[in-house]
N, C-alpha and C positions, 0 to 999 in steps of 0.2 A: 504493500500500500504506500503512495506517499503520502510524504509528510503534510501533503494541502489538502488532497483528494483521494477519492477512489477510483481506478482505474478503472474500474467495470470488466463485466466480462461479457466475452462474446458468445452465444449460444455456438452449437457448430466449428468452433477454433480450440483450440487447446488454452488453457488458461496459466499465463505467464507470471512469476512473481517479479515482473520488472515492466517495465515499458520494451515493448517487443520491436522487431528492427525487420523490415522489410526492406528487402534489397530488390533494385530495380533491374529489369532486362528490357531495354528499350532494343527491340525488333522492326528499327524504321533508319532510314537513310539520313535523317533529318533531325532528329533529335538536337534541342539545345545544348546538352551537355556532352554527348557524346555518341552522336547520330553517327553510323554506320560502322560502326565498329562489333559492334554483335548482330547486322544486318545478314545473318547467315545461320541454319538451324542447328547445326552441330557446335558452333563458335556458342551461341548463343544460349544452349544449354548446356555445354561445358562454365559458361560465364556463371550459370545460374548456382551451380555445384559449387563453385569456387567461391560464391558470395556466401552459401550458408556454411563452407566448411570457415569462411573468415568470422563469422555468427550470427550471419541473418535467421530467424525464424522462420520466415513465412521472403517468397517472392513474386512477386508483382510484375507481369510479362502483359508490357504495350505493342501496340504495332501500327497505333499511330500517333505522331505526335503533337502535342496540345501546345506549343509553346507560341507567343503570341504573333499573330498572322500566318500561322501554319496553314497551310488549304484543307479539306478532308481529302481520305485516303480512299479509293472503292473500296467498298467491302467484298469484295471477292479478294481484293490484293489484302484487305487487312486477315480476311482469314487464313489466305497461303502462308503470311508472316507469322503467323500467333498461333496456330493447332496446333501443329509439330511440335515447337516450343513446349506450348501445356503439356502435350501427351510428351515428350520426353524425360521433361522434369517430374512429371506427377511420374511416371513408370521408374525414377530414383528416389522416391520417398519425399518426395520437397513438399510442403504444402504453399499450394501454389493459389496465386491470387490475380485475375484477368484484369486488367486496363483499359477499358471500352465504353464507348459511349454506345454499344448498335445489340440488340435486342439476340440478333442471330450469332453476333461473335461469341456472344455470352455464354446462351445457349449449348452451342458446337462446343466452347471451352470446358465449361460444368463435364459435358457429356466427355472429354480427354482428359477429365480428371481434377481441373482448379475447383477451389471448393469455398472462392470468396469474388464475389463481382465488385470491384472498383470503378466505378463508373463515376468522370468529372465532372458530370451533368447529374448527377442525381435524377436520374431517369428521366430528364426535362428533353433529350436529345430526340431519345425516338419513344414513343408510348407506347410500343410492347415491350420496354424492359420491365414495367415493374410486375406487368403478370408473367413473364419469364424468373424472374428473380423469386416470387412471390411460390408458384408452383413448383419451383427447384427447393426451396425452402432451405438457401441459404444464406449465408451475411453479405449487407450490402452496403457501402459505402455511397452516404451520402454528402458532396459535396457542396459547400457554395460557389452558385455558378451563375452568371448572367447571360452568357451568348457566345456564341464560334468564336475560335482564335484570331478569325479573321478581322472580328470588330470587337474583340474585349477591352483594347486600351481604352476606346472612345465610352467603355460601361465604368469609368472607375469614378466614381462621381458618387462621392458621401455627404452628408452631413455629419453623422457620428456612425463611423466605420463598423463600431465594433457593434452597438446599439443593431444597426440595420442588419449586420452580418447573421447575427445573432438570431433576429427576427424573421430573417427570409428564410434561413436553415430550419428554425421551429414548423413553419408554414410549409415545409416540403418533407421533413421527417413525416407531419402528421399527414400529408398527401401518400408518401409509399405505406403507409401502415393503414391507411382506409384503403389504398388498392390491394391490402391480402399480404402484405410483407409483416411477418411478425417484430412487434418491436425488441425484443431480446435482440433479435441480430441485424438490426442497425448502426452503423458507423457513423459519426458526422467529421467533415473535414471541414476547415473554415477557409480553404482556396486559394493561400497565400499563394500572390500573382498573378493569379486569375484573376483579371478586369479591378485590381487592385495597382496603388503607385507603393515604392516602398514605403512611404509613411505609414499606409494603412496599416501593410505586412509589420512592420514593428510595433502598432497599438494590437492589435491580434494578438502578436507574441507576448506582449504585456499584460495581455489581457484574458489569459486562459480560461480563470477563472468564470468569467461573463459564461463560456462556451459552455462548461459542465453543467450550467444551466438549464443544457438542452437534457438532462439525464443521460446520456447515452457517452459510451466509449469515445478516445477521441483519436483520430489519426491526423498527424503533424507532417506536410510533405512541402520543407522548405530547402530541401538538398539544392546544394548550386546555383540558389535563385537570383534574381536581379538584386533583388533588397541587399543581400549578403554582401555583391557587389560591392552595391553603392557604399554600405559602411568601408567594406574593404580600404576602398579607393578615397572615403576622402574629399572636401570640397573643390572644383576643378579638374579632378582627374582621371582618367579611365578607370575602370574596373576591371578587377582582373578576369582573366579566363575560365569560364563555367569550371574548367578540372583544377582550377588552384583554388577553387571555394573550399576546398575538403575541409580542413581545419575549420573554420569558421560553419560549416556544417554540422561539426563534430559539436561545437560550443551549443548552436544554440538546439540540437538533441539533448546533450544532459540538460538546460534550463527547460526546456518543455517537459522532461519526463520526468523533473521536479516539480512539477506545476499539474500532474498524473498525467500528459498523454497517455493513452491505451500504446499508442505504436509512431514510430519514427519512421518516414519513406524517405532511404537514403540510397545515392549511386556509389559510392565507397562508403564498404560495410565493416572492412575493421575497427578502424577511428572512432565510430560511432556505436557499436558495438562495444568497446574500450568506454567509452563515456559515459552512455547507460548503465553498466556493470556498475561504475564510481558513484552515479547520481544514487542509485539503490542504495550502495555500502553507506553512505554516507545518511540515508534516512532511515538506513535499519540500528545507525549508534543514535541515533535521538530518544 
């Protein structure tokens, strides 16, 4: 348990006594952090292996990516990228968690074995995800989300970020749980960079507490983002490179799994895995 909160538990997932570490397998040419580089089925479940032997829990396999003005992918390309994937991993014991916003990838996924839908849209993409999701009777991650990557910069427009964040999340939790998704295994994410500027992303992180509000488990997926950047970097100055975020990834996973995230979605998994392990030790001597 931490020290602020309870982490909740997920119906359907195994039950962690720490904030749990989801390692990413981005299956897309494009990816902001590091698109194309596991753009290949064998490279990319080997990748997957290696993220849990460094101590991921649970992995999270996309195959398209959401990063801002990304286009969409067909879905016939997103499912040749992403089934293989699932079913290799799930056939090595990984418990594996799909990255999709399309009602059929999910589906085809569940059916190769993933046994957690991640969807950035909290079902708002396509409207058979949540009687897909709901009929599988598994967990499902609800995001906050305003609109395609294509136009999310022009949706970041607050008055009180966290307030509204907050608010929009509550109104779509209770939307997949009146469409037949049991609430035990609902996830909320609060979207950090999604149609958000970094300011927001760091009243969010400031602001955990607001989210637990929502009762529900919470998944924190701020691995390599722009916000990170920007602190990086500094007034006037570039920000460094998505793969030189790691550190600063690692920092602000132990502050959220202080603050009880349920789980941290990171692309380098030992660092962060290392940090988590400290955030725990350190609120099991309180």
């Amino acid at each position: 348990m931490s020290t602020l909160h309870g982490r909740g538990r997920v119906e359907g997932l195994p039950e962690w006594d720490r904030c749990a570490v989801m390692g990413v397998v981005n299956v897309t040419p494009d990816s902001f952090s590091d698109g194309g580089r596991w753009f290949d089925t064998a490279k990319a479940v080997k990748h997957g292996i290696e993220l849990v032997a460094h101590g991921a829990d649970l992995v999270d396999v996309g195959g398209e990516s959401t990063r801002p003005g990304a286009p969409r992918v067909d879905e016939d390309e997103e499912l040749r990228r992403v089934i293989p994937v699932v079913r290799g991993l799930a056939a090595e014991g990984v418990t594996v968690s799909v990255d999709t916003m399309r009602a059929r990838v999910a589906e085809q996924s569940l059916a190769a074995g993933a046994v957690l839908v991640n969807d950035v849209s909290g079902g708002l993409a396509d409207p058979a995800m949540v009687p897909v999701v709901a009929a599988a009777d598994v967990p499902f991650v609800v995001m906050h989300w305003r609109g395609f990557s294509e136009r999310m910069n022009s949706l970041a427009v607050y008055a009180d970020v966290v307030s509204e964040v907050v608010s929009e999340l509550r109104a779509r939790v209770e939307a997949v749980v009146e469409g037949g998704i049991a609430p035990e295994r609902v996830i909320v994410d609060p979207g950090l960079g999604f149609a958000k500027q970094a300011d927001h992303d760091l009243a969010l992180v400031a602001r955990l507490d607001r989210l637990h509000e929502l009762g529900r488990p919470l998944l924190v997926a701020a691995s390599r983002k722009r916000f990170l950047g920007r602190v990086l970097a500094g007034p006037g100055s570039e920000p460094p490179p998505a793969r030189e975020r790691d550190a600063a990834t690692a920092a602000i996973s132990a502050l959220t799994a202080q603050q009880g995230a349920w789980a941290v979605r990171v692309h380098e998994v030992r660092a962060t895995a290392d940090a988590v392990r400290v955030a725990r030790a350190v609120e099991g001597a309180v």
